[in-house]
VEXLUM-296018 format. One line per 2 residues: for each residue y, z, x negated of C-alpha. Coordinates in steps of 0.1 Angstrom, whole numbers, always signed. Each point is the difference from the previous one (the first is absolute). Layout:
# residues N
Y Z X | ...
# end
This chain:
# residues 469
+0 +0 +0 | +36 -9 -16
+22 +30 -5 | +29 -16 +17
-23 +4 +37 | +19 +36 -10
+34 -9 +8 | -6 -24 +31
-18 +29 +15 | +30 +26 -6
+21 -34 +13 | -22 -5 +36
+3 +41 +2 | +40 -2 +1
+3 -32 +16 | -21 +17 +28
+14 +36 +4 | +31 -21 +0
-12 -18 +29 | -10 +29 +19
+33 +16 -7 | +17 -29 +19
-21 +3 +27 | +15 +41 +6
-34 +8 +15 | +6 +35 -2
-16 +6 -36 | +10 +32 -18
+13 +1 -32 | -32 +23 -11
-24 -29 +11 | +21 -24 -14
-4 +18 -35 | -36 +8 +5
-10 -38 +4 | +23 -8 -32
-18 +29 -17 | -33 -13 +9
+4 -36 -7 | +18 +4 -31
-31 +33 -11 | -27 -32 +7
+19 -19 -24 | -1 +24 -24
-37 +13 +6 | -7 -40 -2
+11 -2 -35 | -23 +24 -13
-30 -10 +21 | +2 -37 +2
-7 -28 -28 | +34 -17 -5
-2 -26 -22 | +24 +5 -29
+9 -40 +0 | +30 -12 -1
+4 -17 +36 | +33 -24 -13
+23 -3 -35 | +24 +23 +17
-22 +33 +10 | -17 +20 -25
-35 +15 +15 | -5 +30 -31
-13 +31 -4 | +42 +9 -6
+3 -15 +36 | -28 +15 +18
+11 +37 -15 | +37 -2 +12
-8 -18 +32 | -20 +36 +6
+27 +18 -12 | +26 -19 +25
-25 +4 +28 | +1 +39 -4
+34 +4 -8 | +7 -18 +38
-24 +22 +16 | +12 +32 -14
+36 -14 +11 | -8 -6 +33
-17 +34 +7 | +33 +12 -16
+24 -17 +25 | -17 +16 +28
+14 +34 -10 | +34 -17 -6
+7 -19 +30 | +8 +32 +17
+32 +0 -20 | +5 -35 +9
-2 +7 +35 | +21 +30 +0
+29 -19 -5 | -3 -39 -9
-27 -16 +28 | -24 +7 +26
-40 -4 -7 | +4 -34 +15
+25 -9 -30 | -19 +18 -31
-37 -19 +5 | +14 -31 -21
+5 +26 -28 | -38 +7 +1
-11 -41 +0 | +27 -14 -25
-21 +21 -32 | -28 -22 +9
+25 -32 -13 | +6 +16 -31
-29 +10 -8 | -10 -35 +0
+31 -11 -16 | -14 +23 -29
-37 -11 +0 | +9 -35 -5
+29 +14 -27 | -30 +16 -25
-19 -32 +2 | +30 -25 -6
-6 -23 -29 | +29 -25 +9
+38 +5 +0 | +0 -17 +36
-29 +28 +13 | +15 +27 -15
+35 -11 +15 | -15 -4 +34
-21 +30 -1 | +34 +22 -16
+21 -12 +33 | -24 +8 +23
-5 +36 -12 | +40 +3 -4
+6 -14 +35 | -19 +27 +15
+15 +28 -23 | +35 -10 +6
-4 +7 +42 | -29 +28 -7
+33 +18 -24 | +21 -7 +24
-17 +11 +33 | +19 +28 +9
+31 -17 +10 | +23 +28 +11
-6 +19 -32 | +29 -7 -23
-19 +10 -29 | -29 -26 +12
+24 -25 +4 | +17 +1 -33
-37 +1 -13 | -8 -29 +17
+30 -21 -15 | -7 +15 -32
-32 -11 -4 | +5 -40 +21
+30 -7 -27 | -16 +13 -28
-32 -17 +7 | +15 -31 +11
+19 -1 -36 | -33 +9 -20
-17 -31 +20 | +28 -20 -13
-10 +9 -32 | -35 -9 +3
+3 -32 +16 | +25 -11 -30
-21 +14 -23 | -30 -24 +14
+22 -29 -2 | +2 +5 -35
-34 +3 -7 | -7 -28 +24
+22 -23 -20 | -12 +9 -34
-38 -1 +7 | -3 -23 +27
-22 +25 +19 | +4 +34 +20
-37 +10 -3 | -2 +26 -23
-35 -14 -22 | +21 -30 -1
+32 +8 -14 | -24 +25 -27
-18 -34 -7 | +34 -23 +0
+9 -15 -33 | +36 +12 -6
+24 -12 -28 | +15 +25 -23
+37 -10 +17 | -14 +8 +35
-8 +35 -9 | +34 +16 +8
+3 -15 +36 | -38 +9 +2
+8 +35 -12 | +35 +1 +20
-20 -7 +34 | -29 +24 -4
+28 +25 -12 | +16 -4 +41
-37 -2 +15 | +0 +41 -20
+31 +6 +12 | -9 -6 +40
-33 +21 -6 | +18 +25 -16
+22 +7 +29 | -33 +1 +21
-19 +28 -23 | +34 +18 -3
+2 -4 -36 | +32 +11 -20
+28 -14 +3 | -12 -15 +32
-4 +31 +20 | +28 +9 +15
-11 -11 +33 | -29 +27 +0
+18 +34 +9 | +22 -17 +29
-30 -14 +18 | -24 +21 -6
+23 +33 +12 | +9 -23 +28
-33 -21 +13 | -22 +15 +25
-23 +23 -23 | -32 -18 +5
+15 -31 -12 | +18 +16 -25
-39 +12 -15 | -12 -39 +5
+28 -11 -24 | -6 +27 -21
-38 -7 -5 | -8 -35 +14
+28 -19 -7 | +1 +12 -35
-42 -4 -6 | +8 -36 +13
+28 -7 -26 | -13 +12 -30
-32 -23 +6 | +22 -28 +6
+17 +10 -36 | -34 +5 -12
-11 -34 +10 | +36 -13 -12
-11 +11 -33 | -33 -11 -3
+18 -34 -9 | -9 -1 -38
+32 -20 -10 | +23 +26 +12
-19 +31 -5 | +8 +12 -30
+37 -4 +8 | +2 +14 +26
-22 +33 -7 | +33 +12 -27
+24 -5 +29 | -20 +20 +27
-7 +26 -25 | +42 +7 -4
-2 +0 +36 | -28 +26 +2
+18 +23 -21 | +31 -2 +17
-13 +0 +36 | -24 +35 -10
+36 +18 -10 | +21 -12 +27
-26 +9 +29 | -8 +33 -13
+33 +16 -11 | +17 -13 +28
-28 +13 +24 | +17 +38 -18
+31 -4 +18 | -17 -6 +40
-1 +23 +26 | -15 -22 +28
-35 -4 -5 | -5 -37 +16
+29 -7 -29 | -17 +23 -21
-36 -21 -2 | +24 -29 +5
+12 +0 -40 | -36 +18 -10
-17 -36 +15 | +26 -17 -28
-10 +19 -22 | -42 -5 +10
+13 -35 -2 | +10 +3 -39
-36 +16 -8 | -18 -30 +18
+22 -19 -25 | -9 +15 -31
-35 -5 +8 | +11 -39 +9
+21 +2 -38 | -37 +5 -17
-24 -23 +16 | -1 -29 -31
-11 +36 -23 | -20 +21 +27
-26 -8 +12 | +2 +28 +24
+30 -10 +15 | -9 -19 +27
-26 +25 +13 | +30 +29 -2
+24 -17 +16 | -27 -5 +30
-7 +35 -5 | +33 +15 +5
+11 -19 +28 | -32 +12 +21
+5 +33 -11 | +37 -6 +10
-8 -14 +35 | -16 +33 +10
+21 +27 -15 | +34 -20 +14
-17 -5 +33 | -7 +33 +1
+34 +10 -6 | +19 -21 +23
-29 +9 +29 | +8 +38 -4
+38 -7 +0 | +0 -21 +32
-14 +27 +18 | +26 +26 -18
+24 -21 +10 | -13 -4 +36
+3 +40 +4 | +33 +8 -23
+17 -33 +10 | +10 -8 -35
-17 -8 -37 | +25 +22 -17
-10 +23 -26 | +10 +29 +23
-21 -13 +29 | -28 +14 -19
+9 +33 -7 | -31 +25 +4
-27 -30 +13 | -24 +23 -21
+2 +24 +35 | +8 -26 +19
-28 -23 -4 | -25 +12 -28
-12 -36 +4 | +28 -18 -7
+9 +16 -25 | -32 -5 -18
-3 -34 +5 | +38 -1 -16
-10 +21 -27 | -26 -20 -9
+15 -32 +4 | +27 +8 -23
-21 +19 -26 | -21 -36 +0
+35 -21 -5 | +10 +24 -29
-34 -7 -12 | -16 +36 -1
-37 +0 -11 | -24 -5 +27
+19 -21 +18 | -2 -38 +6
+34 +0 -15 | -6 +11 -39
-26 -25 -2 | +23 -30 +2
+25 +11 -19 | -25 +12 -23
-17 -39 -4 | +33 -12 +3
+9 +23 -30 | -27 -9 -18
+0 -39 +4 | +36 +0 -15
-10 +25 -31 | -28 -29 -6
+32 -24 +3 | +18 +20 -26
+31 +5 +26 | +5 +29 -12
+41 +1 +9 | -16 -8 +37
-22 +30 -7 | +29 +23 -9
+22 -13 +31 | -31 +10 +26
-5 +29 -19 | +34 +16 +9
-4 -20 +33 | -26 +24 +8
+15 +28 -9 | +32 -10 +25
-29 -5 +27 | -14 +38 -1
+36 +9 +5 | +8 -13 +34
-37 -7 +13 | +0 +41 +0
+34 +1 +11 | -14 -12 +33
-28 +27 -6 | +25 +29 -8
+17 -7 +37 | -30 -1 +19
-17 +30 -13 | +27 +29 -17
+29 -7 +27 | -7 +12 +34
+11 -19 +31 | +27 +11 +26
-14 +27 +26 | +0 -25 +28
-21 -27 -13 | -36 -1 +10
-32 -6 -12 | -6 -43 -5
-33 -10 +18 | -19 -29 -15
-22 -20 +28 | -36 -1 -11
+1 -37 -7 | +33 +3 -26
-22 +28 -16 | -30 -19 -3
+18 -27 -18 | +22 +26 -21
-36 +18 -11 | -11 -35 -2
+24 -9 -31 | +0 +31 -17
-41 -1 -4 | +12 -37 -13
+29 +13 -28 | -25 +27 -9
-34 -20 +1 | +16 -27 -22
+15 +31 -26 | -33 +7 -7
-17 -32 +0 | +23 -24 -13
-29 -28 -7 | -11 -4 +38
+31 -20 +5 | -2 -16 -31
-31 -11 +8 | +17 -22 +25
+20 -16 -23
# end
């Protein structure tokens, strides 16, 4: 069976709820999120139990092991999100829409997540542009959704003109290639004969194709987008930018360099970059006091590690497997954050640092969860966390980066300071005498318990999940 049978299925599975959407036959938004949960779980149960022929099916789609790994990833990252938004859209209808008007918020993930699928297996400028707008087009309404929050709006302006203006990069940048090699498939161009005078338009367009994924991975000094949207997006689609989107770019970057002509160019550049984009993340991430904001500047920062592991693959060979490794480990300890702050947020009305004053009486579960999601981002031992920045340590000491060694180093040490900042609050300042205790419905606990067995299980062992690689 071809691997792309994935994405048509996820394709017919929006198309559809769409359809029944349309027809306002009375479905609730809790059906309407079970069926996407279902289809899109048999998708992913599918990839692990059914023989999917790792063929390419055209020039243009690559059908790897790379592919198949991320297309999982993507597929779990959308279900977590959408078990997520159920949670949320109580805010929503508080004060933006009805539950008529929030059940497109729980069928346009489905779009992305395609728009993504097809992005980790583009092998053609034209693919990966097609695949790029589609996931964009759906982030820029999904940011946007709440349209009588200011702070939503200005998010969702943010992010359309500053997407819009990295897409003008790309698309400029393909030109150039295009007109220097005579192709846009990316074994092509690697195979192109090129004379030495081409090289600088050659090197001059690949250098804007960087610059349009670097906005998309949030990668210094392309980041100042991030804190904006992210503080302002509704919180489950701030968590799929944070972990999807940015898995999706970094194997588009990956594939990018795979190009042997411009690899070893391009690695000195992105290495810079890492440095810069680990120091700006984490010492700005000091100075927040809103914790949306807060894991806004720690995701650039997450974003400059990934880097450093991308800075080392021509002299690691473990660099491949450790950025793989640290984004999964990523996906779950993020998720878990974001999941546990929707539903602080749904209590407290706010994500402010205050709004969690005293959780630790409040809701011992919470908390926890909290605790151990942001003991696993500042890469504590046993956690899913220390492992990836552990191999991604490693794979640039076996690169001899060792000024990219230095700047994660001290990034670290910026991390343990406002990760248990965030722990401080919640467990050694007491909240006011009229709050209450939080209650957590059984199904939100389930999934909380869920990913905390997953930060944990993967802290101790590591090589399960890089079996799958």
């Amino acid at each position: 069976m071809p691997l792309i049978y994935l994405e048509l299925f996820v394709v017919c599975l929006g198309i559809v709820l769409l359809f029944l959407e349309s027809l306002r036959c009375g479905i609730s938004k809790t059906t309407l999120v079970g069926i996407a949960v279902a289809g899109l779980g048999l998708v992913l149960v599918s990839t692990f139990i059914c023989n999917f022929k790792l063929i390419s099916v055209s020039p243009f789609y690559a059908a790897d092991e790379l592919a198949l790994f991320y297309k999982q990833f993507i597929l779990i990252a959308t279900i977590i999100v959408l078990l997520m938004s159920l949670p949320y859209s109580r805010i929503m209808e508080k004060g933006e829409r009805t539950e008529e008007g929030v059940r497109e918020f729980f069928i346009l993930p489905l779009f992305a997540c395609v728009g993504m699928m097809w992005l980790v297996s583009a092998k053609d400028f034209i693919f990966l542009f097609i695949a790029l707008e589609l996931t964009t087009l759906v982030f820029y309404v999904l940011v946007a959704y709440m349209r009588r929050s200011v702070l939503c709006l200005e998010a969702g302006v943010k992010y359309f003109i500053l997407g819009a203006f990295s897409t003008g990069f790309l698309v400029y940048g393909i030109s150039w290639i295009f007109g220097v090699t005579g192709h846009t498939n990316f074994e092509q161009i690697g195979n192109a004969s090129i004379s030495v005078s081409a090289y600088p338009a050659l090197l001059f367009g690949v250098g804007l194709v960087v610059i349009a994924i670097g906005f998309k991975i949030a990668a210094f000094p392309f980041q100042f987008w991030v804190p904006d949207v992210y503080q302002g997006a509704p919180t489950p689609v701030t968590a799929y930018l944070s972990v999807a989107s940015k898995a999706a770019g970094f194997v588009v970057l990956l594939r990018v360099i795979e190009i042997p002509v411009l690899q070893s160019r391009i690695l000195g550049i992105l290495g810079i970059a890492a440095g810069f984009t680990v120091l700006f993340g984490n010492l700005t991430a000091l100075l927040q006091t809103n914790v949306k904001r807060l894991l806004a500047y720690s995701s650039i920062a997450h974003a400059g590690f990934l880097l450093m592991g991308v800075a080392s693959l021509n002299a690691s060979s473990l660099a491949t497997k450790a950025i793989s490794f640290y984004l999964g480990a990523y996906l779950l300890m993020t998720l878990l954050a974001f999941f546990a702050i929707i539903i602080v947020s749904c209590e407290t009305g706010g994500d402010e640092m205050s709004n969690f004053k005293g959780l630790g009486k409040r809701s011992p579960l919470l908390a926890a969860s909290i605790l151990l999601a942001m003991l696993s981002l500042a890469g504590i031992p046993l956690t899913a966390g220390f492992f990836g920045k552990f191999f991604i340590f490693m794979s640039a000491i076996q690169a001899h980066h060792w000024l990219l060694v230095g700047c994660g180093a001290l990034g670290v040490c910026c991390g343990f300071y406002y990760y248990l900042k965030i722990i401080g609050v919640m467990y050694w300042q007491g909240p006011s005498p009229d709050l209450g205790r939080i209650r957590v419905s059984a199904d939100s606990a389930t999934i909380l318990v869920l990913l905390c067995i997953g930060i944990v299980f993967l802290g101790i062992f590591p090589h399960l999940l890089l079996a799958l690689l």
